[in-house]
C-alpha positions in Angstrom: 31.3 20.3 29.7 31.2 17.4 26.9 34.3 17.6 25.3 32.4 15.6 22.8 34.1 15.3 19.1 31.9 15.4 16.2 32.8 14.9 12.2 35.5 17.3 11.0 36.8 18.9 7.6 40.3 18.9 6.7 41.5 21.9 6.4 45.0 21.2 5.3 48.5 21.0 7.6 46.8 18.5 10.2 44.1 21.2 11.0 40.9 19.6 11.1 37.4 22.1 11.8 34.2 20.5 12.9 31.2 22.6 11.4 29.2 24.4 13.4 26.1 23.1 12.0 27.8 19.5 13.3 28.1 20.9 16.6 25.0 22.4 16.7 23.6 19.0 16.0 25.4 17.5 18.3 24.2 19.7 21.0 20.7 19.7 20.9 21.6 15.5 21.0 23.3 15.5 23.8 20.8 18.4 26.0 17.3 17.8 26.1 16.8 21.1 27.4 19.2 23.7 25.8 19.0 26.9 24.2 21.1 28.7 22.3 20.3 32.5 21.8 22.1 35.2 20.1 22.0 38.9 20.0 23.3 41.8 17.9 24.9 45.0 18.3 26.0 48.2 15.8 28.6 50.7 17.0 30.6 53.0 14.8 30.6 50.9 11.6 30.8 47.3 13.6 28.7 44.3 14.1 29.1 42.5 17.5 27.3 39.1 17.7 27.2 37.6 20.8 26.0 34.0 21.4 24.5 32.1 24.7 24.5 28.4 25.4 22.5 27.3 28.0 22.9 23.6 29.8 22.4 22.3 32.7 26.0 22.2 33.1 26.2 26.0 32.7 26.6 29.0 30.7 28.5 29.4 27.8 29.3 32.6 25.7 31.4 33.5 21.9 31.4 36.6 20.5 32.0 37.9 17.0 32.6 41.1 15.6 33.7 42.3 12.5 33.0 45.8 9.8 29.6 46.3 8.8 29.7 45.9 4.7 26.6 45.4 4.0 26.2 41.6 2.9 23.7 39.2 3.9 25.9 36.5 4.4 28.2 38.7 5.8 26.0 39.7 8.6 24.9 36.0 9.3 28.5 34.5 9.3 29.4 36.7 12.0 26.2 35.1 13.4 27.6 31.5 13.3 30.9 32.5 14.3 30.2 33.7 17.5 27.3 30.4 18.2 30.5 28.3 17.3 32.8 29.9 19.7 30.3 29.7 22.3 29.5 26.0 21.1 33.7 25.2 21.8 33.6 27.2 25.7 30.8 24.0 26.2 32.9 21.3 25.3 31.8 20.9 21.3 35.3 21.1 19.9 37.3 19.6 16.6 40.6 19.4 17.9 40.1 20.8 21.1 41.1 24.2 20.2 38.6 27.1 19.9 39.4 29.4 17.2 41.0 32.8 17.5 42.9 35.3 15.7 46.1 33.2 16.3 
C-alpha cells in the first residue's frame, strides 16, 4: 500500500478531498504495471459499479451503487466513485479516510 498524498480540494470544516483524477495520476506514476478495470451491473432499478486495482502489492476493490435515472453523467459518476474507493483500499488517500455514507 502507498499511503501516498496527492493535491486536495477544500471542501470546507477542515475536510480536504483529493480528486480521483489526482489519484488516478498518481497511480499509474507510482506502478509501472497496473490496471485498473471496472464492471457494471443492473438489478431492479440499480446500478452497481465495481472497480479493480491491480499492483504488485495486491488487489484492491470499491464499489458504487446508486438508482438508475437515466443520466449520462449520472451513470459515469457512479463509475468514478467506485475507481476512487478502490483507489483509497490501495493507499491513494486525501486525509487518510475513504469515503462512506458516514
Amino acid at each position: 500500500m502507498s499511503d501516498r498524498r496527492v493535491d486536495t480540494i477544500d471542501l470546507g470544516k477542515g475536510i480536504s478531498y483529493a480528486k480521483v483524477s489526482a489519484r488516478s495520476a498518481a497511480f499509474h506514476e507510482d506502478n509501472e504495471l497496473c490496471k485498473i478495470e471496472t464492471t457494471c451491473e443492473f438489478k431492479e432499478g440499480m446500478v452497481l459499479f465495481k472497480a479493480t486495482v491491480t499492483t504488485k502489492k495486491g488487489t484492491f476493490t470499491g464499489h458504487s451503487m446508486d438508482k438508475v435515472v437515466g443520466r449520462q453523467k449520472q451513470f459515469e459518476k457512479q463509475e468514478t466513485i467506485a475507481v476512487g474507493r478502490a483507489l483509497a483500499f490501495a493507499g491513494y488517500l486525501a486525509s487518510g479516510d475513504i469515503a462512506c455514507d458516514e
